[in-house]
C-alpha positions as CSV (number, residue, x, y, z in Angstrom):
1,X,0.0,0.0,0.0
2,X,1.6,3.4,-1.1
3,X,0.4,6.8,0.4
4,X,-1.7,7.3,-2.8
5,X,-4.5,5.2,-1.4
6,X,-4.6,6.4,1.8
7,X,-6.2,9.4,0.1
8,X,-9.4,8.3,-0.8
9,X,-10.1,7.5,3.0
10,X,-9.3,11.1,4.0
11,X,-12.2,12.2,2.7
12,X,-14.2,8.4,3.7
13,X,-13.2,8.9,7.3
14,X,-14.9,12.0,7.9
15,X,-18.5,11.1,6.0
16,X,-18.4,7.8,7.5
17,X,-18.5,9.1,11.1
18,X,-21.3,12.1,10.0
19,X,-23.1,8.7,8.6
20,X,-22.8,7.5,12.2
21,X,-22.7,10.3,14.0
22,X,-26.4,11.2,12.8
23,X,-27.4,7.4,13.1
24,X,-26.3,7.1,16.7
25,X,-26.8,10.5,17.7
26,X,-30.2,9.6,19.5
27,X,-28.2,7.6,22.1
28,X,-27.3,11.3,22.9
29,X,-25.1,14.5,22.7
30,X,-22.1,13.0,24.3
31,X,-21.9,9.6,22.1
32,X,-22.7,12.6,18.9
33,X,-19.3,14.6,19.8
34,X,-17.5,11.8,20.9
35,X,-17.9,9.9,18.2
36,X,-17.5,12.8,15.7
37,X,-14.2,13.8,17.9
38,X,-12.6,10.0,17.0
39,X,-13.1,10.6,13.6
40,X,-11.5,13.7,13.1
41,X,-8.7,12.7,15.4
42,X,-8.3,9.3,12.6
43,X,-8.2,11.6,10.0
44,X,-5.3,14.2,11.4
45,X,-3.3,11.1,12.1
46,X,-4.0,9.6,8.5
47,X,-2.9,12.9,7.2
48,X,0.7,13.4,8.5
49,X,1.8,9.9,6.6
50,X,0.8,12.3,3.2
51,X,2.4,15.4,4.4
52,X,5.6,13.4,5.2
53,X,5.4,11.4,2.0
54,X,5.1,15.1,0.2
55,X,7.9,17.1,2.1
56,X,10.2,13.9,1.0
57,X,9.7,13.0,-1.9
58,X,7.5,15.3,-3.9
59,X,3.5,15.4,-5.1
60,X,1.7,12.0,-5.9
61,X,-1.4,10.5,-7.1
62,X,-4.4,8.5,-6.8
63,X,-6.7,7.3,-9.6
64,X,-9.8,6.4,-7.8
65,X,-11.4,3.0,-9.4
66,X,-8.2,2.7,-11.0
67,X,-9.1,4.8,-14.1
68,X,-6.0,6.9,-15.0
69,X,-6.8,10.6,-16.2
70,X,-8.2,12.6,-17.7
71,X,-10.8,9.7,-17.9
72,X,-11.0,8.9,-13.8
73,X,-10.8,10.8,-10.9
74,X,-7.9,11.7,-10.1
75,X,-6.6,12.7,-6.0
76,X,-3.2,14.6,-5.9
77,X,-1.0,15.5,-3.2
78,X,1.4,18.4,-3.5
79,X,2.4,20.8,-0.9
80,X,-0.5,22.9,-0.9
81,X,-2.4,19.8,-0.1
82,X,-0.8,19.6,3.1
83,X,-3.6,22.0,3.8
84,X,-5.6,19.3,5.1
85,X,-3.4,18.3,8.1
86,X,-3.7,21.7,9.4
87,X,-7.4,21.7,8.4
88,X,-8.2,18.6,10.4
89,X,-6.2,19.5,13.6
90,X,-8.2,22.9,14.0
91,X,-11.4,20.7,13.6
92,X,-10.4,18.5,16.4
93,X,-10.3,21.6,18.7
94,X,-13.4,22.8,17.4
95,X,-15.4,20.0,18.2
96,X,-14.3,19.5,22.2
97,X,-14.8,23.3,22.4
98,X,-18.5,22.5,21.0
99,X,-19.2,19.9,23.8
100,X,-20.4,22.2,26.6
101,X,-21.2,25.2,24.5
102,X,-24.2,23.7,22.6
103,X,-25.5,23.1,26.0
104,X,-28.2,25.9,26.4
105,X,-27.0,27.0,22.6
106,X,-28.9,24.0,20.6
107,X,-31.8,21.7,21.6
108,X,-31.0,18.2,22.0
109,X,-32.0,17.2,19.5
110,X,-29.9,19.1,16.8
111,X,-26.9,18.8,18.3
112,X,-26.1,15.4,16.8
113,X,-26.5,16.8,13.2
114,X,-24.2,19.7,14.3
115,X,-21.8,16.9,14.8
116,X,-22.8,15.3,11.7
117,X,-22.5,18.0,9.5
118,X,-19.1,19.3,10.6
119,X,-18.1,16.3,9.7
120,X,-19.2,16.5,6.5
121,X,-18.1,20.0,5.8
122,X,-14.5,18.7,6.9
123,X,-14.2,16.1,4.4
124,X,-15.7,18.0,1.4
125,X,-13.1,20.3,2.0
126,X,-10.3,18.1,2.4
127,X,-12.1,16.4,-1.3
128,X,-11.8,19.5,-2.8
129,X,-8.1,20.5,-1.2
130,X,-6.5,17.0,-3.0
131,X,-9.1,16.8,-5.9
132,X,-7.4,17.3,-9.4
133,X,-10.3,18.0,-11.8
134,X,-12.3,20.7,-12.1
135,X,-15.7,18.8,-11.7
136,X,-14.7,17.4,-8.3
137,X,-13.7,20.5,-7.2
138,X,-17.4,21.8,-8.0
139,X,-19.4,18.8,-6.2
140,X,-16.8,19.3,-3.1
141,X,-16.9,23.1,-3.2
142,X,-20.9,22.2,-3.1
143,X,-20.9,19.8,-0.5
144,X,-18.9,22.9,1.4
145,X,-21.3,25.0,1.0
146,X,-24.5,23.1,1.8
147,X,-22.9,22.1,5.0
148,X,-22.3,25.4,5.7
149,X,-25.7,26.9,5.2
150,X,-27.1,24.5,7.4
151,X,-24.4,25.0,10.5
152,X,-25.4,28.7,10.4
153,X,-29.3,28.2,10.2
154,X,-28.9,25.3,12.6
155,X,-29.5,27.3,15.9
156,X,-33.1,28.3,14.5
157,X,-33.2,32.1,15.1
158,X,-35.0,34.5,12.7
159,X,-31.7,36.3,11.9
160,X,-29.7,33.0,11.6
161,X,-32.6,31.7,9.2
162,X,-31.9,34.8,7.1
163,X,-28.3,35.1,7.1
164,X,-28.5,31.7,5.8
165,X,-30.5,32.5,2.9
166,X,-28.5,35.2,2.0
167,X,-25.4,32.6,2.4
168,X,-27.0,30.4,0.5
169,X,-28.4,33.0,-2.3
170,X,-25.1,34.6,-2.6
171,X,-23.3,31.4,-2.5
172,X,-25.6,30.1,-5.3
173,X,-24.3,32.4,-7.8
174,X,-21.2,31.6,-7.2
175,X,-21.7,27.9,-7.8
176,X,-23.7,28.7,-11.0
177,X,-20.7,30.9,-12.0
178,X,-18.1,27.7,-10.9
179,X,-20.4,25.3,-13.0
180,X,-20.4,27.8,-16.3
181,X,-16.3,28.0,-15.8
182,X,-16.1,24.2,-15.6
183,X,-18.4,24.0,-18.8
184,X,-16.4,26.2,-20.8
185,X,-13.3,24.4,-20.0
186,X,-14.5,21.2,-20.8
187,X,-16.2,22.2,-24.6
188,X,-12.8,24.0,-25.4
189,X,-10.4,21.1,-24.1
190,X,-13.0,18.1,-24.0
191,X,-11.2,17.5,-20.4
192,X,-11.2,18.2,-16.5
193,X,-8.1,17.0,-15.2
194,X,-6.4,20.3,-14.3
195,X,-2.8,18.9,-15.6
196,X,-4.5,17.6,-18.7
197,X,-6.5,20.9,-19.4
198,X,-2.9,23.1,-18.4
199,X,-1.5,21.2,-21.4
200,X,-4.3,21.0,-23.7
201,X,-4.1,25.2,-23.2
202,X,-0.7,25.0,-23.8
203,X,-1.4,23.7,-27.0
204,X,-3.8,26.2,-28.1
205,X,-7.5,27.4,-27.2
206,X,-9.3,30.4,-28.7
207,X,-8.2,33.3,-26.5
208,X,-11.5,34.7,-25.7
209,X,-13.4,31.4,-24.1
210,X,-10.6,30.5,-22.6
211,X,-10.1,34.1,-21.0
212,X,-14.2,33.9,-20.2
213,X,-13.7,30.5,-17.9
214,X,-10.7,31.8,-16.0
215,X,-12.7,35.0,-15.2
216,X,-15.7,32.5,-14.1
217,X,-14.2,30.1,-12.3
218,X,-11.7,33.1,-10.6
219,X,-15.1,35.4,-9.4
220,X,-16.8,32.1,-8.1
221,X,-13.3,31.3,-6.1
222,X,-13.2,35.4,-4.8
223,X,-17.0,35.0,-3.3
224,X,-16.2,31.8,-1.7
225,X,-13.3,33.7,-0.3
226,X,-15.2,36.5,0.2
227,X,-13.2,39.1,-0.9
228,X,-14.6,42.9,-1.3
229,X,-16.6,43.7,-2.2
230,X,-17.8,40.1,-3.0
231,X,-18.2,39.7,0.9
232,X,-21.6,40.6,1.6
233,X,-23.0,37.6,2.7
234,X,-20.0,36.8,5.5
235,X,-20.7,39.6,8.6
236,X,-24.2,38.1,9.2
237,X,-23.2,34.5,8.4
238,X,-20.1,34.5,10.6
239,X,-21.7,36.6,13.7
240,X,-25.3,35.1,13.9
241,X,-23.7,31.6,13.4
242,X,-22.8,30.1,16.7
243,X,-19.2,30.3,18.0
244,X,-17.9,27.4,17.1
245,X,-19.3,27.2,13.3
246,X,-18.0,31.1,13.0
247,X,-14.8,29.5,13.7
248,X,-15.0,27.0,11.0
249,X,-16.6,29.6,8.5
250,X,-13.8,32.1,9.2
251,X,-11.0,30.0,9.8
252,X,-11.0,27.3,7.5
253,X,-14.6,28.0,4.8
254,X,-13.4,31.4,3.2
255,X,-10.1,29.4,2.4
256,X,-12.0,26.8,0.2
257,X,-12.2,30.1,-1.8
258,X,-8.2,30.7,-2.0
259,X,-7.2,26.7,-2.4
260,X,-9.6,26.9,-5.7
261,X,-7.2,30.4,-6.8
262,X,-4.5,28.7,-6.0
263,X,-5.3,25.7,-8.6
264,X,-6.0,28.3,-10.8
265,X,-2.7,30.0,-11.2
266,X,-1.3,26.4,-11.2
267,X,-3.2,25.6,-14.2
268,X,-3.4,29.1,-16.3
269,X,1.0,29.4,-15.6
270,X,1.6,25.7,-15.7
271,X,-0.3,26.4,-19.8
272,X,2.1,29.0,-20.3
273,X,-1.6,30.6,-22.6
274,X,-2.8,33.1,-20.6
275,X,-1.4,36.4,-19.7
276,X,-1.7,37.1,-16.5
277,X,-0.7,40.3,-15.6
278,X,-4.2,42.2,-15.6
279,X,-6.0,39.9,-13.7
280,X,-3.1,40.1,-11.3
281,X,-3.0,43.8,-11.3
282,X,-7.0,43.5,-10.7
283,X,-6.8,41.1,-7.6
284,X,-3.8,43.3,-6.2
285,X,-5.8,46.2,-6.0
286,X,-9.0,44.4,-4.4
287,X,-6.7,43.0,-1.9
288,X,-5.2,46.2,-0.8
289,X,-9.0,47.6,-1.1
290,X,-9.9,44.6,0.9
291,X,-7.0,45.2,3.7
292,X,-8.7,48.7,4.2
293,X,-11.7,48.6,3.8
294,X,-12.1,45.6,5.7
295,X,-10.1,46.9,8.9
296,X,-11.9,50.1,8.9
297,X,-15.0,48.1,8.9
298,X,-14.0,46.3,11.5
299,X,-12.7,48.8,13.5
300,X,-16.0,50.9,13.9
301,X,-18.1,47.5,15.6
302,X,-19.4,47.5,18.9
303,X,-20.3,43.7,18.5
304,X,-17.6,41.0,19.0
305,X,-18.2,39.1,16.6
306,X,-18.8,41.4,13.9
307,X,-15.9,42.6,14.6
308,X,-13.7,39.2,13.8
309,X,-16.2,38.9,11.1
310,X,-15.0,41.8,9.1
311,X,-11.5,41.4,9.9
312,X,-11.5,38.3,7.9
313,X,-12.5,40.6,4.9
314,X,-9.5,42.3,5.8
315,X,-6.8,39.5,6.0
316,X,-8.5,37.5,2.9
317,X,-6.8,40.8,0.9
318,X,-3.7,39.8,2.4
319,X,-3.8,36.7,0.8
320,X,-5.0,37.5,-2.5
321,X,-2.7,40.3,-2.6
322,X,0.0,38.0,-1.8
323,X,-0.7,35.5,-4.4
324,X,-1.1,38.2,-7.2
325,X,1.8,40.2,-6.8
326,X,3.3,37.2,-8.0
327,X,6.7,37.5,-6.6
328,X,8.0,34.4,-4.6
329,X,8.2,36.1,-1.2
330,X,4.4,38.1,-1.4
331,X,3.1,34.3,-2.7
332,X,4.9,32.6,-0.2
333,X,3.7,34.8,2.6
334,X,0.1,34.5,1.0
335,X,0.3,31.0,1.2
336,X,1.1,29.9,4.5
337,X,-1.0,33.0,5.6
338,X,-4.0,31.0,4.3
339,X,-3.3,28.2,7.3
340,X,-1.9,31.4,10.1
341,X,-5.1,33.3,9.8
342,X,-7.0,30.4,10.2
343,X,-5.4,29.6,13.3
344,X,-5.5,32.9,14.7
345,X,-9.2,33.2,13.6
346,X,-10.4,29.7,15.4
347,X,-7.9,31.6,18.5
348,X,-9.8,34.3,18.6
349,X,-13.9,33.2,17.6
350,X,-13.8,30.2,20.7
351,X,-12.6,32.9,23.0
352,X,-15.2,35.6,21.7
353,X,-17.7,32.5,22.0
354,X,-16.3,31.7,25.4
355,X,-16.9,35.0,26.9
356,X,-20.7,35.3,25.2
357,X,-21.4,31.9,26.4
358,X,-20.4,32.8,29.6
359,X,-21.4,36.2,30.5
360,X,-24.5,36.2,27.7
361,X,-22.9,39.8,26.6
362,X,-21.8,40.2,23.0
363,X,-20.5,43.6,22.8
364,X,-17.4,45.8,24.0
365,X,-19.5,48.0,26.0
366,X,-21.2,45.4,28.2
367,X,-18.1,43.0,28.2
368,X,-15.5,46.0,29.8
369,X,-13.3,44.3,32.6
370,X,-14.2,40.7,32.1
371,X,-10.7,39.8,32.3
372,X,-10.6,39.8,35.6
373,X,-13.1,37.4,36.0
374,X,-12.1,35.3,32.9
375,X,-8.6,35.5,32.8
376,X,-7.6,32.6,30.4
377,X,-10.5,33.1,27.9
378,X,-9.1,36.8,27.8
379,X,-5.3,35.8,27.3
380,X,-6.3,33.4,24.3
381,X,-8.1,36.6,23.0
382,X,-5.3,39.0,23.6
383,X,-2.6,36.6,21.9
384,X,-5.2,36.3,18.8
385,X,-6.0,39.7,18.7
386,X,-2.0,40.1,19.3
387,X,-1.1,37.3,16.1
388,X,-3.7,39.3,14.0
389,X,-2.3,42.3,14.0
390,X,1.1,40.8,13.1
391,X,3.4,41.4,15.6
392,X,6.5,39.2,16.4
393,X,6.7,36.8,17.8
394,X,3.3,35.2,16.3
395,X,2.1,34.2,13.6
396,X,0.2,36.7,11.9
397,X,4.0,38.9,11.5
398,X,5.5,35.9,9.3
399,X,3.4,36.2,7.1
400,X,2.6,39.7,6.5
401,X,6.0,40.5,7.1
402,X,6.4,38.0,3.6
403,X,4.4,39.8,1.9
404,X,5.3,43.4,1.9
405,X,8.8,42.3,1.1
406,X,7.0,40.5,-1.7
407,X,5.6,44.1,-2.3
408,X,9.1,45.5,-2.4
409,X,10.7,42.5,-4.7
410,X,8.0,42.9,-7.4
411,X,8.7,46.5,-7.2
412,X,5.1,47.3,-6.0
413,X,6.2,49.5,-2.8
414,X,2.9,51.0,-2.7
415,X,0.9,47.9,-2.0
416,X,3.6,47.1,0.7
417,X,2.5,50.9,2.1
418,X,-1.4,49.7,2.0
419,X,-0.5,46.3,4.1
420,X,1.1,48.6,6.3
421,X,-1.9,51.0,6.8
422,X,-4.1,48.4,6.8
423,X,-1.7,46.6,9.8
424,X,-2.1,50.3,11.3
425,X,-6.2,50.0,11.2
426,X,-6.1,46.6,12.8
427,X,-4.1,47.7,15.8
428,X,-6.7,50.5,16.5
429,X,-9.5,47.8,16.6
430,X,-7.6,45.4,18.6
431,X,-6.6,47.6,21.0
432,X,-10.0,49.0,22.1
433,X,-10.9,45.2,22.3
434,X,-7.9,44.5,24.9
435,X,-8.6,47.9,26.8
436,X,-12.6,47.2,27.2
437,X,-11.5,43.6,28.7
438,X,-8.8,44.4,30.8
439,X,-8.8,48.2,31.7
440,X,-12.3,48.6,32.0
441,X,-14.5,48.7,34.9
442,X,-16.8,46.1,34.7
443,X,-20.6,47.5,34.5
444,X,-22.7,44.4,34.5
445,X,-23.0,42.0,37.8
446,X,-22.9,38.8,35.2
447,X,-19.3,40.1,33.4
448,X,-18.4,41.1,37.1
449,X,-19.5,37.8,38.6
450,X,-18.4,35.5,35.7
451,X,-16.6,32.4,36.1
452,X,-14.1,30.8,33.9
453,X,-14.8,28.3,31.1
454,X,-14.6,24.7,31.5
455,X,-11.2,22.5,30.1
456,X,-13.1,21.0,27.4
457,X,-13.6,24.9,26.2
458,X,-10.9,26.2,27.9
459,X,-7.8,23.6,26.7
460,X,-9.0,24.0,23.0
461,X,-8.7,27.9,22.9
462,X,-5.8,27.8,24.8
463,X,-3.7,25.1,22.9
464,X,-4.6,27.6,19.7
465,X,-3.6,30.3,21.2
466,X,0.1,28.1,21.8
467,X,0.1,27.5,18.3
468,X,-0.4,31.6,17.5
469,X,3.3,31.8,19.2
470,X,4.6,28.9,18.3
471,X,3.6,29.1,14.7
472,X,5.6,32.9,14.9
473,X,8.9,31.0,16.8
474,X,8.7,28.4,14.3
475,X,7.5,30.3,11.0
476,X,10.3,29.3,8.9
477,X,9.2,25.6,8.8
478,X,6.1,26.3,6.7
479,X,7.6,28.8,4.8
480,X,10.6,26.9,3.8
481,X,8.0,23.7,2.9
482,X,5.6,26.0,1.0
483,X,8.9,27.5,-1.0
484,X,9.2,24.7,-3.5
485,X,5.6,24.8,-4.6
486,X,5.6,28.1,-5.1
487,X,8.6,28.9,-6.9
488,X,7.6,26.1,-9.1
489,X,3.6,27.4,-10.1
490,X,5.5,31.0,-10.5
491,X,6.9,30.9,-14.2
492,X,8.8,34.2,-13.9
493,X,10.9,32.9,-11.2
494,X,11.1,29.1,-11.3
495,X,14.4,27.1,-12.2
């Protein structure tokens, strides 16, 4: 047995225990997380063997049912496929974290499909992390989304109810925008396999088509990601949601989004057809927009959570910016930024869910000086607040520290000036969020009066909050394993 068909159970694994999750959730919510807990924790230790095979000896492949491509599915592994051990390590903190705080949250009753469909939602997006054709990367990208609509409408609430129909509405469009991308593709090549199609563009497509399915499949990617202004259906989705789905939404959902760009590029530079430089120009200017706009957004909430929401909007720009200034340090930074935020972001929406849980507050007005009385629910926030804003030693300042010298080396000082500003912005937000919970006076008896979390909510928030710092100690280990892969998709600067 080689690696290669261990991959097909990294997606089996997680759907198998939503399948029995949901079946033996009646026996109760305990058996529910428990159960979906093992699973999760199979999967992470399935993954390393891929990882390691990967960071040794380079990318490999499965053909599922044995039928070789373009003609049968085809599962690759390359380094941005290590995605997925990341992926399934922050949904094994997620799910302990959910144990107590459903309780009072969600009836009985639907907390066993909670389980069940975070399940699901973890292995359509591992699918869609190692899938290799484009019509995969739909059904996954689907299976993503459905999962997702139903996490944030799961609590039952008016407002959840309609931010999931504006989820769902919004992320409609982008699936019918995915499936017109794919359909172009496969009329002009009369394939899916994204190495076969990079070499059947390579060989020559009429400009204009081909031009049309990039721009399709790139705008369905952006509103997955939700970059601005494509972003309108993430503050309500992410803040109504409860704490621990906002956590997978913002942390590891909106990625889905930049995974599917980052095939992209692989397959429009690995043709060698398309010329790149005006969508790049485009998406480097709605990143910087993004960074700003975002942070200024986010820096004029009252509410918690809508404050972490928009500040995803923010640090999605980083990314995208990163990737399209196309230089190997800014797509480097951008790269391994898509795994730091998401770690900083599940930090930072279990402690913000922590303190709500807790106190029933939501705001920073009625949640001044609840430090005090929750002392390691407010550390976990202050180091994600601190790794968000980028400064050393975490791991938010790795990455964006990447990316402006990527700004500099593709002689784009400018854009390096907007990260900067937008870095600026962030620290204004974060640091009327750390005053309100620790220099405050307290002016509610609950906040005064709180107590502190339980371990199976505490331990979870506070091992990612270990990982913000290590992540920032240890940075040059992802960046030096992401290097490779990146040099190689870049065709300007590859061997």
């Amino acid at each position: 047995m080689t690696w290669g068909d261990a991959l097909p159970w990294l997606v089996a694994l997680p759907w198998t225990g939503a399948v029995l999750t949901r079946a033996l959730g009646a026996r109760g919510p305990r058996m529910a997380g428990g159960l979906a807990w093992a699973f999760l924790i199979a999967t992470a230790a399935l993954a390393v063997g891929p990882v390691t095979e990967v960071a040794r000896h380079g990318a490999f492949s499965y053909a599922v049912g044995g039928w070789a491509a373009p003609y049968g599915v085809e599962l690759r592994f390359d380094h941005f496929s290590a995605w997925v051990l990341p992926l399934t390590l922050l949904f094994v903190l997620v799910v302990p974290f959910s144990f107590r705080y459903l309780e009072g949250t969600l009836p009985l009753e639907r907390q066993a499909p909670f389980y069940a469909l975070l399940l699901l939602n973890a292995g359509a997006m591992i699918g869609f992390t190692i899938s290799a054709d484009l019509f995969n990367l739909f059904v996954f990208m689907e299976v993503v989304s459905l999962s997702s609509y139903a996490l944030v409408a799961i609590a039952g609430r008016g407002l959840a109810a309609w931010a999931a129909l504006k989820y769902l509405l919004i992320g409609g469009v982008a699936s019918t925008l995915m499936l017109l991308g794919v359909t172009f593709v496969f009329v002009l090549t009369g394939s899916l396999n994204l190495a076969d199609v990079s070499a059947r563009f390579a060989a020559g497509v009429d400009a204009a088509p081909a031009a049309t399915a990039i721009a399709l499949l790139a705008t369905s990617f952006l509103v997955k990601a939700a970059l601005f202004p494509l972003h309108v259906w993430l503050p309500d989705a992410h803040a109504i949601a409860p704490s621990p789905v906002s956590a997978v939404l913002s942390g590891m959902v909106v990625k889905i989004g930049v995974v599917g760009l980052i095939r992209l590029y692989q397959l429009a530079y690995g043709s060698s057809a398309f010329e790149m430089a005006g969508l790049n120009t485009l998406l480097v200017w709605a990143g910087a927009i993004a960074i700003v706009t975002g942070a200024f957004l986010a820096m004029v909430q009252n509410d918690i959570k809508l404050m972490l929401a928009y500040s995803t909007i923010s640090n999605v720009g980083y990314i995208v910016m990163g990737l399209a200034l196309a230089s190997p340090y800014a797509a480097i930074g951008g790269v391994v930024h898509v795994f730091n935020h998401a770690l900083i972001k599940v930090t930072l929406f279990l402690a913000a869910g922590a303190l709500i849980h807790h106190t029933g507050f939501r705001t920073l007005t009625d949640l001044r000086g609840v430090a005090r009385a929750m002392p390691y629910t407010s550390a976990a926030m202050a180091i994600g607040a601190i790794s968000i804003v980028g400064l050393p030693p975490t791991a938010g300042f790795v990455c964006k520290w990447y990316i402006a010298l990527g700004a500099f080396q593709a002689g784009q000082a400018g854009f390096g000036l907007a990260l900067v500003f937008g870095a600026l912005l962030i620290f204004v937000y974060y640091v009327r969020l750390l005053n309100a919970l620790y220099f405050k006076p307290a002016v509610h008896a609950a906040v005064r009066d709180a107590s502190e979390v339980p371990w199976s909510m505490r331990a979870p928030m506070l091992l990612a909050a270990l990982a913000c710092l290590v992540m920032g100690v240890l940075g040059g280990v992802p960046l030096s394993f992401v290097e490779p892969a990146v040099l190689d998709m870049l065709p300007a600067w590859g061997p």
